[in-house]
N, C-alpha and C positions, 0 to 999 in steps of 0.2 A: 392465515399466512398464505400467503402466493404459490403456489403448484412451483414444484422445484424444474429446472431447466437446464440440459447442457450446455458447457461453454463450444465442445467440439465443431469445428469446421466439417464441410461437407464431407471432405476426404478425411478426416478422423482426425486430425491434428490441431494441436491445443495451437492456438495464437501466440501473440508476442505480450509478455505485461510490461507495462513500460507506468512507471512514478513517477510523481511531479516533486520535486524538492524546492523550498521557500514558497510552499502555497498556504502557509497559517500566515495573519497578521502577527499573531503574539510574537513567530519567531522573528520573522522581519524586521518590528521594531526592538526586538530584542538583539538583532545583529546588525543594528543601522551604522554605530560606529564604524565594526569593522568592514563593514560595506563602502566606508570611507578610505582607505588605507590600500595603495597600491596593490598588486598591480590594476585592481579592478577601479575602485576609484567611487564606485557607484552600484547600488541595485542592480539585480537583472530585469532586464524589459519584459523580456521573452520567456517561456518558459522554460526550467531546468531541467529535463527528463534525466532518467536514469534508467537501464534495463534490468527485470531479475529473470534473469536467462534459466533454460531449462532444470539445471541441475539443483535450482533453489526451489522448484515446485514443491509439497510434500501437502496431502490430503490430512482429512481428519484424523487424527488421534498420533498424527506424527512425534518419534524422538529427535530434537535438533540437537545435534553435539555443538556444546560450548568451547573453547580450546582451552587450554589452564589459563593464558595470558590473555584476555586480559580476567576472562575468567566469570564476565556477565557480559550480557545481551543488554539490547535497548528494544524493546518491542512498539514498532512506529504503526501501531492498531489504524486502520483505515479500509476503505471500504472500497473497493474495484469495480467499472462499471465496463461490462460486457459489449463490446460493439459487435451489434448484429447486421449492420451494412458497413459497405466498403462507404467511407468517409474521407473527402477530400475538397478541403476549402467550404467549408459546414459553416453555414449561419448561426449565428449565439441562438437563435428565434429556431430553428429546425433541428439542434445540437442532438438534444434528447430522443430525438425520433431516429435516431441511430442508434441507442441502447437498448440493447435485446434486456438484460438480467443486470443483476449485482451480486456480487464474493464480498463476504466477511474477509480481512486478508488479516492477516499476522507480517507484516515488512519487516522482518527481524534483520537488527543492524549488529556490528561490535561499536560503541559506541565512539561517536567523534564530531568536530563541528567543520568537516571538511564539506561544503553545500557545492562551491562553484565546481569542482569537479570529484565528482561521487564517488568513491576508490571502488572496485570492484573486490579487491579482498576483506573489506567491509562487509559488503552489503551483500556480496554471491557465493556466499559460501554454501555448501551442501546442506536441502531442507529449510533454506532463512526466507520462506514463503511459501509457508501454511494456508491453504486459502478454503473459504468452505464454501457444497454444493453451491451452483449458481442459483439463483431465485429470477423469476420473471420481475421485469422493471414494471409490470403495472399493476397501479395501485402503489407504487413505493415511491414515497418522495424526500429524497437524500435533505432537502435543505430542513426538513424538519425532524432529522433522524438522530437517534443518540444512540454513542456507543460507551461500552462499561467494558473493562479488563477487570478481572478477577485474577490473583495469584493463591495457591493454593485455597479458595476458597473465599478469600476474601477482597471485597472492593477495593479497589488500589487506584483505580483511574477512571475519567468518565470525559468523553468529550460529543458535541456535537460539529454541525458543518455550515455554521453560522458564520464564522469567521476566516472562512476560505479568501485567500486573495481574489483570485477566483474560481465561482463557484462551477460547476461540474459544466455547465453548458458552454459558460466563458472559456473553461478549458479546453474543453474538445475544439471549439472553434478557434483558439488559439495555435490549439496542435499542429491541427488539420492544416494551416496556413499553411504549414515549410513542409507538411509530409503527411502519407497516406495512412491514416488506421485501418486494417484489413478484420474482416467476419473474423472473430472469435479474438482478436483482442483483449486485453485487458487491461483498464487507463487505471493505475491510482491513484486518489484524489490528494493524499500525500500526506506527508508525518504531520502528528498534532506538536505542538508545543508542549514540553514536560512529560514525555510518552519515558512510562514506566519500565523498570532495571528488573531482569530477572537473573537467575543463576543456574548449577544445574541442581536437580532433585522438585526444580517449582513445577509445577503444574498449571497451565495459564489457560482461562476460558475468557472467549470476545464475544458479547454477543450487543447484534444489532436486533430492536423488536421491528419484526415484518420481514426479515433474512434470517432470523437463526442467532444458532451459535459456532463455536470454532473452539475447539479443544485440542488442546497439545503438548508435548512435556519437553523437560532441559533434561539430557546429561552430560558428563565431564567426555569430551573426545579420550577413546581408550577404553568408555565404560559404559559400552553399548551403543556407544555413535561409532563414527565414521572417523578411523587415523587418518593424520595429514602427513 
């Protein structure tokens, strides 16, 4: 495996992670209808981004408090790539040569099929982005990489990064068009299709071989998590 790597910036400070929402085919064609249906009318061209702002970080071995309602998770497993130069207007062809490392990530949602605009009381709630050390990006190549969720012990979910709309390079260069990614960064490459329902008491391990793994637990808000 890869020598493990900081994501931190010069001056010590963690980056921005910003997720890409509608980058599986599966789900796309899976919400083509209502991609028909005012007010949008149509697919998006461009990409979706969403932010999980500082207070949803939480490192290895994290408790994420579930709330009673709805009272399970959707855990959207994917993989975060590190940018280690300042990127703006990046070639598909040069993309990768701005990725310092990758994170195992846990994108813990409540779950919903709200895409065009990503609700923040979803997706940012305190601890809903577990993400594990970083790994250096070389030697590791995302498009032949498979990830597994295990819940308490057992396999529950397995996807790969074959079916990206687009795949990690297309993305950055897509990003990069309308805005800057800055050192220490972190792009996720964005939810699978059929990404597995946890509750609280589960115990959920992600691992990617050549990055590791990522371990972390559920409990009920009030029972050892975080009141709201």
């Amino acid at each position: 495996m890869s020598s493990a790597i900081s994501i931190l910036t010069a001056d010590g400070a963690l980056g921005t992670v910003y997720g890409a929402l509608l980058n599986d085919r599966a789900t796309v064609e899976r919400l083509a209808q209502p991609f028909t249906q005012p007010p949008y009318k149509a697919a998006p061209k461009a990409p979706v981004l969403y932010v999980k702002p500082r207070n949803t970080i939480a490192d290895e071995g994290a408790a994420v408090a579930i709330p009673l309602q709805p009272g399970t998770v959707r855990i959207d497993a994917t993989v975060g790539a590190v940018i280690g130069r300042r990127a703006t207007r990046v070639s598909e062809a040069e993309a990768l040569d701005y990725v310092s490392g990758y994170r195992v990530v846990s994108d813990i949602t409540l779950p919903h099929e709200n895409y065009y605009r990503p609700s923040i009381q979803l997706r940012c709630r305190d601890r809903f982005c577990p993400m594990s050390q970083a790994v250096s990006a070389q030697g590791f190549d995302l498009a032949v990489a498979t990830l597994r969720v295990r819940i308490n012990g057992e396999q529950v979910y397995e996807r790969d990064f074959t079916g990206l709309v687009r795949p990690l390079s297309r993305l950055i260069a897509d990003v990069t068009e309308f805005m800057t990614l800055e050192v220490g960064d972190v792009l996720l490459v964005g939810p699978p299709e059929g990404a597995p329902l946890a509750r609280p008491g589960d115990r959920v391990e992600l691992e990617v071989p050549g990055l590791g793994k990522l371990s972390h637990t559920f409990v009920s808000e009030g029972n050892g998590g975080e009141e709201r």
